[in-house]
N, C-alpha and C positions, 0 to 999 in steps of 0.2 A: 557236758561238764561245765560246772560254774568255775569262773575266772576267776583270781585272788589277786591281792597285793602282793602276796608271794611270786605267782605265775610272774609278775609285773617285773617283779626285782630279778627273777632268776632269767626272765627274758634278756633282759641289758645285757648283764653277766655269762652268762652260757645256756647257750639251747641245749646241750646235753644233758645237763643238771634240771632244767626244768622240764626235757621230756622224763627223765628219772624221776624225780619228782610228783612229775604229775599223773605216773604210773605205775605207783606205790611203791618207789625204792628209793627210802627213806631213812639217811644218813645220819641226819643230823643230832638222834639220840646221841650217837656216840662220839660228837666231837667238845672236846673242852672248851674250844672258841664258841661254840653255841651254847653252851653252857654259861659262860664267863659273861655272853649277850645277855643272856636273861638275870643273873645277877646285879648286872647296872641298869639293865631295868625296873629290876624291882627294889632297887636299892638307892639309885638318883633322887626320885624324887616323890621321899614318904609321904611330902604333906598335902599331897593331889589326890591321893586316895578321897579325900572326904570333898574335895571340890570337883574335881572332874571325873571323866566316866569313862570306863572302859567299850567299848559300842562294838557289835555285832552287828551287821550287816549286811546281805546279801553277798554271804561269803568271805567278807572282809573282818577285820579283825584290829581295831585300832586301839593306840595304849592308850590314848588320854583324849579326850573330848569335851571343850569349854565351849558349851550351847548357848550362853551369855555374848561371847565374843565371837562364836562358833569357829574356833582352832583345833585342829586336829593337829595333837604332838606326836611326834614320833620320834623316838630314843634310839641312835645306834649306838654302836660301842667305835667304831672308828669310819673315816670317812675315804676308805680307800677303793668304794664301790660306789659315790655319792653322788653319779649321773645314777645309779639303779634306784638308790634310799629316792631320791628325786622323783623319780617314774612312780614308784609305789604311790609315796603319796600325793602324788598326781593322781594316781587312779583313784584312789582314797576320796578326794574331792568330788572326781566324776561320777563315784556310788553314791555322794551323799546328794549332788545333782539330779540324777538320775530317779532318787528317791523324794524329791521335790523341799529339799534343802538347801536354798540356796545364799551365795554370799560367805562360802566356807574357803579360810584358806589354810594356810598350813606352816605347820613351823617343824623344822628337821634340828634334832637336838644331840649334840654328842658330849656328853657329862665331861668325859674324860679327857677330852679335849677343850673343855671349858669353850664349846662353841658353839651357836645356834644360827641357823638359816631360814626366812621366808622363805614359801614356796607359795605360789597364786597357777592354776590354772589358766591359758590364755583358748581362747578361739584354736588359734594354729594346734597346741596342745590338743586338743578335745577332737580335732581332725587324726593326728596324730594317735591317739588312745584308740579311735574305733579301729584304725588299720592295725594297730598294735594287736588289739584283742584278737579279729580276726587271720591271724599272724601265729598268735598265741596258739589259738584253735586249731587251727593247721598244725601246728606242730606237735602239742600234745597227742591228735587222736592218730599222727600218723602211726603207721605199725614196727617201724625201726627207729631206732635211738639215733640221734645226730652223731656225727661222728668228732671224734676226741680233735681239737683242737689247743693246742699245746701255748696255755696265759701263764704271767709270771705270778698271778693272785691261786692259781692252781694247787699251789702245797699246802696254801690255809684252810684248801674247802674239805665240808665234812666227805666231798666224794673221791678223796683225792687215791686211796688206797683202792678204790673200783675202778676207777676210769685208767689208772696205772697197772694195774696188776695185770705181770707181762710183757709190760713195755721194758726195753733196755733204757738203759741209763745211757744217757747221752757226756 
């Protein structure tokens, strides 16, 4: 199994969510905060369409790409997971490296918050990312789901009615 940005992000966030995830139990159609993401993505910033690129790449998947300045932006809608949005496109860098791209950094962008973040890859990082992946891998092809660990980010996520169902209310 090929590694994502996503695996990356839902790493930080919860290993339950990205062994589900990454073993086709797939929530996120049905939540309006994912929904409401992809709106201010596609709606922040019209006039990038014609200048930068949307880029595919070995699994990955990035919203905007300026091959000029080589930036990869990335659009959240809020910054309440922004050690994960961070890791992502970190990894994001280390595909474009890895692809012999190099000199790419990154800019973390939240519209809504009218706020934008550098992101640069380091050495330590890039030691970091291999152990991560290998981490990752472990974890997705294990054969049991990690087990439910109870975050206060937990009521936003699209998984939140699977991983609860059953649970008593505390």
């Amino acid at each position: 199994m090929q590694v994502t940005g996503t695996h990356f992000n839902y790493y930080q966030v919860c290993r339950r969510k990205l062994w589900l995830f990454a073993n086709g139990i797939n929530m996120e159609h049905t939540s309006d905060l994912v929904f409401e993401g992809k709106l201010i993505h596609e709606d922040s910033y019209p006039q990038r369409s014609g200048r930068y690129e949307e880029i595919e790449l070995d699994g990955i998947k990035v919203d905007f790409y300026d091959p000029k300045r080589r930036v990869i932006h990335e659009i959240k809608k809020s910054n309440k997971v922004e050690t994960a949005h961070e890791w992502q496109l970190k990894y994001y860098i280390h595909v474009f490296e890895r692809n012999g791209i190099e000199g790419v950094t990154g800019v973390l962008e939240y519209p809504v918050l009218r706020r934008t973040r550098e992101v640069v890859l380091t050495d330590v990082d890039r030691e970091q990312i291999q152990e991560m992946e290998a981490d990752i891998l472990r974890i997705i092809s294990g054969d049991d789901c990690p087990p439910l660990h109870k975050k206060g980010i937990c009521r936003n996520c699209s998984y939140f009615d699977f991983c609860y169902s059953g649970e008593e209310d505390e």
